[in-house]
N, C-alpha and C positions, 0 to 999 in steps of 0.2 A: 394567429393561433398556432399554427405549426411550429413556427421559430420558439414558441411558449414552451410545446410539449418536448423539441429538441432539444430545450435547454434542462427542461427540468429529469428528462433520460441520461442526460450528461451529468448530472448534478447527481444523481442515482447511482449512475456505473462507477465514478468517483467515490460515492459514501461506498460502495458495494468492495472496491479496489481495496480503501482504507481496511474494512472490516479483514477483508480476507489478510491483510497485511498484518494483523493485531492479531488473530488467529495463528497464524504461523510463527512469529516472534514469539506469541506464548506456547506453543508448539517445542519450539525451540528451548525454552527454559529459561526468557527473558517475560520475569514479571510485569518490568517498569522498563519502559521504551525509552527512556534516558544511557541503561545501563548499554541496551542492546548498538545504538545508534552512537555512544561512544566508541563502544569496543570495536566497532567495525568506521570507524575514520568517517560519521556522517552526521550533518549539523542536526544537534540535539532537537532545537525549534520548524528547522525544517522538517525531520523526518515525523513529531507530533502533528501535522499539518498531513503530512501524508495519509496519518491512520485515520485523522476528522474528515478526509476525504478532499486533499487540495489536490491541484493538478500536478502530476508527478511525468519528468520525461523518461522516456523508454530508457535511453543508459544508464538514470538513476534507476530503475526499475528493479530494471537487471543486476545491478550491482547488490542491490539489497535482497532480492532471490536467491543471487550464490550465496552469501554470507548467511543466506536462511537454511541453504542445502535442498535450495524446492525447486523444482523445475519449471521453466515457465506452462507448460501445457498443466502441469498441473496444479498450479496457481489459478489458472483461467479458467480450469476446469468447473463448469456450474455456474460460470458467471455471465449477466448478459445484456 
């Protein structure tokens, strides 16, 4: 049962990750997450995966942060 609720909190901070990623790109003044994910040198398909909430690693994180101009603390900010 625990490994159940661990996955499905993972599955959460993931969608959670995504959202706050699609908030900030349109933040940014990227309506469609194709144009944004071009302009900044990142796979089109991958980074749509990102926003539905796929597993993304820290140095991609990062890299899509600066290109957003956000910082990671406040990125993280409210999220849990």
């Amino acid at each position: 049962m625990a490994n159940k609720m661990e996955e499905n909190d993972e599955k959460l901070f993931l969608k959670n990750i995504g959202e706050r990623l699609k908030f900030y790109r349109k933040k940014a003044g990227y309506s469609n997450y194709e144009y944004f994910a071009y302009e900044n040198n990142i796979s089109r398909p991958q980074y749509g995966k990102y926003e539905a909430g796929a597993n993304i690693q820290l140095n991609t994180l990062y890299k899509i942060l600066k290109a957003l101009k956000v910082t990671p603390e406040e990125f993280f900010k409210g999220i849990e």
